[in-house]
C-alpha positions, 0 to 999 in steps of 0.5 A: 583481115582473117588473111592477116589472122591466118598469116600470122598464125602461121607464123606462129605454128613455125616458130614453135615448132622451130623452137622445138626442134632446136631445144630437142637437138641441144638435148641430143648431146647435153652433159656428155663429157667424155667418150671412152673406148674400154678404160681410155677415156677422153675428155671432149668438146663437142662440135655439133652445129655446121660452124663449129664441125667446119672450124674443128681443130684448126690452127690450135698449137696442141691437144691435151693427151686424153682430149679429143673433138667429137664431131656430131651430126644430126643423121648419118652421113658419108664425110670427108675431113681435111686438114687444112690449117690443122697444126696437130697431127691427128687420128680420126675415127668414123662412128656409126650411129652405135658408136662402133668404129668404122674407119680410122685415118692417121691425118697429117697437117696441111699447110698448102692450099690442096689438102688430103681428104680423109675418110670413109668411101661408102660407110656412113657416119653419125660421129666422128672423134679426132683425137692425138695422132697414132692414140687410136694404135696406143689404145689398140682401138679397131674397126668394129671396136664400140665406145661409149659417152659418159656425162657428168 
């Protein structure tokens, strides 16, 4: 009988701790709307579980002028994107935990079945925004530039 106490208690003590750390990551990025880079704002949808970064912008027809997807990732990691089924051309920029820019690809669509990877070789990432294709030239963004999130 106390076997079965302590196995439950068990249970417990994991879903808590389960539940808080699942409301501490929703945190993370709540009311965030906008990233910008000086006065170049966009307006963003945040992917921030591994369903939503694996989709990103796939087959979507467009993307508004000041709109882009910011791909957030628990820790920094070292990535890759591609852009298989991806219908939009894209620039996408690599962001270290500080929001500085650490690399920028002008990303084309794939329509076969092997695709370009896309990204930085040995800098790790925390972030990583995609947004209209040749925007980040337009904008005169560059590596080392800094954005900042703005929320409601």
């Amino acid at each position: 009988m106390k076997l079965l106490y302590r196995i439950l208690i068990i249970i417990l003590i994991i879903f808590v701790i389960v539940i808080i750390i699942s409301m501490e990551r929703q945190d993370i990025d709540y009311g965030i709307e906008k990233i910008c880079f000086k006065e170049n704002c966009f307006d963003i949808e945040i992917a921030n579980d591994r369903e939503e970064r694996a989709k990103g912008l796939m087959f979507r027809k467009n993307l508004c002028s000041n709109c882009g997807m910011l791909f957030v990732y628990e820790e920094e990691v070292n990535n890759k994107f591609w852009m298989k089924n991806t219908l939009i051309p894209l620039d996408i920029i690599w962001l270290n935990s500080d929001l500085e820019v650490i690399y920028i690809a002008n990303a084309v669509p794939c329509v076969t079945e092997k695709c370009d990877l896309y990204g930085p070789n040995i800098k790790k990432n925390k972030y990583v925004l995609e947004i209209n294709s040749d925007k980040s030239k337009e904008i005169g963004l560059e590596i080392g530039n800094k954005f900042i999130l703005k929320g409601q």
